[in-house]
C-alpha positions in Angstrom: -161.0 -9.2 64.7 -158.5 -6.6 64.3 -158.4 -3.3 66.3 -157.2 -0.5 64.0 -159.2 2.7 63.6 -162.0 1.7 66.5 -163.1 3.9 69.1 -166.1 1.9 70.4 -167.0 -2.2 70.2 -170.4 -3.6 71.6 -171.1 -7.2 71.7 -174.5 -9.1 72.9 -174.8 -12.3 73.7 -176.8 -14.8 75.2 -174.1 -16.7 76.9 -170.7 -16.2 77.6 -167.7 -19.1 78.6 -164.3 -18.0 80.1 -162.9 -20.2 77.5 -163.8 -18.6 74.6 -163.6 -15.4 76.7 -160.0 -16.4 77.4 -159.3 -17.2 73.6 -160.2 -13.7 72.7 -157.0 -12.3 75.4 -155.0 -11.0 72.8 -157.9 -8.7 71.1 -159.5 -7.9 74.9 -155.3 -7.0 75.3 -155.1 -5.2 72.2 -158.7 -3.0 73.0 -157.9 -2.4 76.3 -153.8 -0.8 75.0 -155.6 1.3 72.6 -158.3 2.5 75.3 -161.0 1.2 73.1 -164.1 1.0 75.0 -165.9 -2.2 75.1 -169.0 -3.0 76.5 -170.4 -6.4 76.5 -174.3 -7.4 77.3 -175.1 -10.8 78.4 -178.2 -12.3 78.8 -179.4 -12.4 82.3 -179.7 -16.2 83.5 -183.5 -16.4 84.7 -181.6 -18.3 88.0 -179.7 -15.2 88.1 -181.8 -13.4 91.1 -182.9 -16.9 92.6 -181.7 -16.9 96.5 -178.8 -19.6 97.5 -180.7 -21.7 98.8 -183.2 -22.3 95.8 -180.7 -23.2 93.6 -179.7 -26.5 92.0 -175.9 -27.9 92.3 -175.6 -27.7 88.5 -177.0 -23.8 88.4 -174.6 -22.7 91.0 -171.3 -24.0 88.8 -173.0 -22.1 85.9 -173.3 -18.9 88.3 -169.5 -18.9 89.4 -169.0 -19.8 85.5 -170.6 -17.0 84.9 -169.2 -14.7 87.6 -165.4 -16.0 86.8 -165.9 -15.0 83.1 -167.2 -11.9 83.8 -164.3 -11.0 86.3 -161.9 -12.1 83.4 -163.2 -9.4 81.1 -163.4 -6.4 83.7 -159.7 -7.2 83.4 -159.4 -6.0 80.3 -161.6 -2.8 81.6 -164.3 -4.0 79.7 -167.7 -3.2 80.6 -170.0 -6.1 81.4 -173.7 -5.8 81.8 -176.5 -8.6 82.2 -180.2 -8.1 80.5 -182.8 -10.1 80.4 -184.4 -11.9 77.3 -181.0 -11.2 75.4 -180.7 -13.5 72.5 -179.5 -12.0 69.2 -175.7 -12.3 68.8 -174.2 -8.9 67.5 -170.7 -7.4 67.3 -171.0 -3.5 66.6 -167.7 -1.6 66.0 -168.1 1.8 65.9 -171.6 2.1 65.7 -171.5 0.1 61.8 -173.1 -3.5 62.9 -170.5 -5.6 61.5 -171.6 -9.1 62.1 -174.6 -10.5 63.3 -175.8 -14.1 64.5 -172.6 -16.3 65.2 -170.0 -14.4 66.8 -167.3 -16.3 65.3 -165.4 -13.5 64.1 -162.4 -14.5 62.0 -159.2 -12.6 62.6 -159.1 -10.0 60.3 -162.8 -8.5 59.6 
């Protein structure tokens, strides 16, 4: 994904991992030079609002997963907002959908 020309990028997904987070730094870097605003919507985990104590061993790594990845991207100033039910993938650049389902954006479109 190459930056010139953009003003805005929006990207849902249902899931997010700081390590594919992390192997999108140079972009995230790139965006965030050119004050290019990002926003990014996540799907809301359905454990998400469940109280401490109610929650399993395994969901809690997969909250501070969560949490840690993202922290990572509000480095970048990048806006980070959870929503329930989310499932379509979608990258938007300047309000021209310019991929939808797997996010797997080669370098480049």
């Amino acid at each position: 994904m190459t930056c010139n020309r953009r003003a805005r990028v929006i990207i849902q997904s249902p899931y997010l991992t700081v390590r594919r987070a992390k192997y999108l730094e140079k972009e995230w870097q790139a965006l965030a030079s050119r004050r290019v605003r990002v926003c990014v919507f996540l799907q809301e985990p359905l454990w998400w609002q469940t109280s401490n104590s109610q929650i399993s061993a395994e969901d809690s790594i997969r909250i501070d997963d969560l949490r840690r990845g993202m922290d990572y991207l509000r480095c970048f100033r990048i806006h980070v907002t959870l929503r329930p039910g989310i499932h379509e993938k979608l990258a938007i650049i300047d309000n021209a959908i310019c991929r939808e389902g797997s996010l797997n954006i080669p370098d480049g479109d």
